[in-house]
N, C-alpha and C positions, 0 to 999 in steps of 0.2 A: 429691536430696541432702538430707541429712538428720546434725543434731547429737545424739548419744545425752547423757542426762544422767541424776547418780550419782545413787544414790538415794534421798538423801533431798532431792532437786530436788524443784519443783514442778510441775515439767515434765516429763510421759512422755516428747516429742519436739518436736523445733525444726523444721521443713520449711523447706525454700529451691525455691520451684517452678522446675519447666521452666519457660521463655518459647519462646513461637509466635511469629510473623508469620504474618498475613494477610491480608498485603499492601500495600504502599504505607507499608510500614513499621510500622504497628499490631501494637501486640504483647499476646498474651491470656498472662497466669501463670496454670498452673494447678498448685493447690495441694491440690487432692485431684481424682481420689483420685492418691496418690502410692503407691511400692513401701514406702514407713515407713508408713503411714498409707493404709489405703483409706478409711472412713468416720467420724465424728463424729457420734453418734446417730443420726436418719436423713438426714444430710448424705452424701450419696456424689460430688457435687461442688461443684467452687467454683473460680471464674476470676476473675480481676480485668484489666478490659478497661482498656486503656491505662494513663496519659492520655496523650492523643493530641493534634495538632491536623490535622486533614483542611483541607487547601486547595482553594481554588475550586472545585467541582465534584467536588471528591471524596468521599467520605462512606464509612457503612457499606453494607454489600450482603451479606448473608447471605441466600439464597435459600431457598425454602418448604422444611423439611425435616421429620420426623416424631419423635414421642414418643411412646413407653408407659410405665405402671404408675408415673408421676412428677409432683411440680408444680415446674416450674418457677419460680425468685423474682428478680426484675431488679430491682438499685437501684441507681440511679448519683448521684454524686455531682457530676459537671458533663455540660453538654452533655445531650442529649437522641435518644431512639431510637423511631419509628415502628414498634409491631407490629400485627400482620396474620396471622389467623389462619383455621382452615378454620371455625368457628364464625360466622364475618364478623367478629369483632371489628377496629377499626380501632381503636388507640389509641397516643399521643403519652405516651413515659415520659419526664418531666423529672426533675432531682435533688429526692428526697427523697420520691418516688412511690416504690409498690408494685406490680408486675405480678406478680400471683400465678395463671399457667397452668395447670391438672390436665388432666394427659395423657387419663387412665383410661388408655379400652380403646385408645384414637388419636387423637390430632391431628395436626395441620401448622399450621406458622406459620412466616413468613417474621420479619428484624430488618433495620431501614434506618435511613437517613439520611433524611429526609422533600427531597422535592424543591426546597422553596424554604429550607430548611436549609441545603443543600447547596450555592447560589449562590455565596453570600460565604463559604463555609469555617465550620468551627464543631470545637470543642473535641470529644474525648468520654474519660470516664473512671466509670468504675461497678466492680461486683460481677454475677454471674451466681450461683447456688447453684440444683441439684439436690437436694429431698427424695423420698427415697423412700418411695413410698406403703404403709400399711399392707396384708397378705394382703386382710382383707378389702374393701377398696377399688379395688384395682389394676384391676379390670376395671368401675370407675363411669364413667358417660357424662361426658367432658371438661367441663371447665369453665372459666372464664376472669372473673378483677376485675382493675379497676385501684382501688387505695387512695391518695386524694390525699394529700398532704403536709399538709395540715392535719386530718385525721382520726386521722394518727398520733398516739399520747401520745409525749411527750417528758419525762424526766428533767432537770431541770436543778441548778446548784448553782456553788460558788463556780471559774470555769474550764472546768465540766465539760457538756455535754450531750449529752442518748444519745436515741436516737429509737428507741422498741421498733418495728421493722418486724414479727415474726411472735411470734409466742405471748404468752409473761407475763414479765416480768423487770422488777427492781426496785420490785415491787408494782404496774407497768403492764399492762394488756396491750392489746395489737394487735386488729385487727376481723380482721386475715386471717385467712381459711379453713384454717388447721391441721385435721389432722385424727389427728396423733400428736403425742405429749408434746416440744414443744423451744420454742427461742427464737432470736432472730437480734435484734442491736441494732447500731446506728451511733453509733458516741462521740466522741466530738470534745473533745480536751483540749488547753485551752492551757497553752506553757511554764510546767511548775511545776506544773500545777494534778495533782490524783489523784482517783482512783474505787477503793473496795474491787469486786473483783469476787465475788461468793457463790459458794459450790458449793452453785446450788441443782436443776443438773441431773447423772445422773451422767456424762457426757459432757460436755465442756466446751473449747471451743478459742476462740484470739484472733488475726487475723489483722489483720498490721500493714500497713493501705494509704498512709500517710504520714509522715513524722515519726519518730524514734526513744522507743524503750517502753523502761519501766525497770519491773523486776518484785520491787522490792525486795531483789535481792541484788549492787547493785553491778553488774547484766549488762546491759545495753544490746542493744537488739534493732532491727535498721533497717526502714525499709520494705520490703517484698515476702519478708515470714516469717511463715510459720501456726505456730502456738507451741498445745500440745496440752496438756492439762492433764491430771496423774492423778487418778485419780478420787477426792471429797473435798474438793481442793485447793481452797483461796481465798488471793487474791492483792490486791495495790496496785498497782494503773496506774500511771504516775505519766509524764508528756510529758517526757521528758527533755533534747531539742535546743531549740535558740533560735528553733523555728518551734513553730505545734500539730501533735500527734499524731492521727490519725487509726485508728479500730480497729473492726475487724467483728469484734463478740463472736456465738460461736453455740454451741448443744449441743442436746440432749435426749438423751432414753430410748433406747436401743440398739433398734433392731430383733428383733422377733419372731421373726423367723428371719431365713437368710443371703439376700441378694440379686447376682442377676447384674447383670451389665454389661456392652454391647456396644453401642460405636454408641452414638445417641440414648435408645438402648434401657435401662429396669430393669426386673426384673420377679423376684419367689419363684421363677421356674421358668424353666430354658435353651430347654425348647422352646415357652415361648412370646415366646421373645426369635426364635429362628428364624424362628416363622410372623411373628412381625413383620416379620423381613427378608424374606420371600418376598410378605408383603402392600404391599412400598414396592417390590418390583421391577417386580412386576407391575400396581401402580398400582390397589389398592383400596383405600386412604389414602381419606381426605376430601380435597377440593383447598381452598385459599384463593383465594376469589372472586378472576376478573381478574389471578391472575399463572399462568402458565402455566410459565413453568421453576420448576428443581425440582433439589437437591442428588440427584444417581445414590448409591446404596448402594458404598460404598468396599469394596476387595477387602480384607475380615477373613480374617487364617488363623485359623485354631482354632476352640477353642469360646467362648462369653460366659466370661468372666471371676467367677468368685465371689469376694464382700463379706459378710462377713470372712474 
């Protein structure tokens, strides 16, 4: 679902995501790609996982599954998620961490609740985002960092603070491993307080994870809406409700060329989204040490999907 606006808006599109369940009531929005909107630079997706609260013994269980030609970006905002990869990486994402996965040519990696997490029940809410890798990269041997929360730069000011998770923004930038022109930040505004937003990428989108935004024209925008910016545009944040606003700023540089998508899958080219699907059926993945189940390849009709 999606708001068109007139044109001299600042906004190419307004998105209102699908919401998932999986299971136990956990609900993932996802807000790209959508049918108004496939991509934002090299964003081709972006979920926002809960917030949840899992009781006793419940938690997350996303099982080992694959990726190509992408790095995956986890950051949550509460609660905490155990990853586990085929590289052996074992690592524990808290809020305000950076998991930045590079698929390349393939990986697997499983997402959990960590077992002694899971006892007493435990909160979870974050962001997930898919970049897609530039041609010449897509087939580089995987790779995987975790970026602690105190290694990140953070913007602050009167209200306002933004934690650069990936590239350069605000004249900060991030240690993570980009390998294409974009940025992704965390903003946190309390009641009243504003941030100019720059058009300093030409793609540029703001997704609202809590709290209501106001974009200086009197419009009010609630949680769980990615708000698309045309290109140019600079704006005024401003936290509009009686609690803080919460905002995942992101953009960069549009892709070199168009990329597919299917599945876990992105890649320049459909058939090598294919042989990926025929390399996870038949089970020549890499495995993630010591777990042995494994997400089956879901019945896709067609073909990969083209972006843009």
């Amino acid at each position: 679902m999606a708001d068109q606006l007139n044109d001299d808006h600042p906004l190419e599109v307004v998105v209102v995501p699908r919401t998932h369940d999986l299971g136990d009531q956990f609900e993932v929005r996802r807000a790209l790609p959508s049918r108004e909107r496939r991509m934002v630079g090299p964003f081709v997706f972006l979920d926002q996982m809960g917030p949840h609260v899992f009781s006793a013994g419940k938690g997350l269980d996303v099982r080992p599954h694959p990726h190509i030609g992408l790095a995956t970006v986890t950051y949550l905002f509460d609660g905490e998620i155990l990853h586990h990869d085929s590289l052996g990486s074992l690592q524990t994402i808290q809020p305000g961490d950076v998991n930045w996965m590079t698929a390349g040519k393939g990986i697997v990696h499983s997402e959990r609740t960590a077992p002694e997490t899971r006892q007493s029940g435990s909160a979870l809410f974050g962001m997930q985002c898919w970049v897609a890798l530039p041609e010449a990269h897509e087939e580089d041997e995987p790779d995987f960092l975790h970026v602690g929360k105190s290694s990140l730069p953070v913007e602050e000011g009167e209200g306002v603070s933004a934690r650069i998770i990936a590239g350069c923004f605000l004249g900060h930038r991030s240690p993570a491993p980009i390998l294409s022109d974009l940025f992704q930040a965390d903003v946190m505004l309390a009641p009243g307080a504003t941030l100019q937003m720059p058009a300093e990428y030409p793609e540029q989108a703001i997704y609202v994870a809590q709290g209501v935004l106001d974009i200086g024209r009197n419009e009010r925008y609630d949680a769980g809406q990615l708000l698309v910016l045309k290109p140019g545009k600079s704006v005024t944040l401003t936290a509009a409700g009686p609690t803080s606003t919460r905002l995942m700023l992101f953009g960069g540089a549009p892709m070199e060329s168009s990329r597919y998508l299917s599945w876990n899958f992105v890649s320049s080219s459909a058939d090598r989204i294919e042989q990926a699907k025929e390399d996870w059926k038949a089970g020549r993945f890499p495995k993630v040490p010591g777990e042995s189940d494994f997400i089956p390849l879901p019945d896709i009709p067609g073909k990969p999907v083209r972006y843009p």
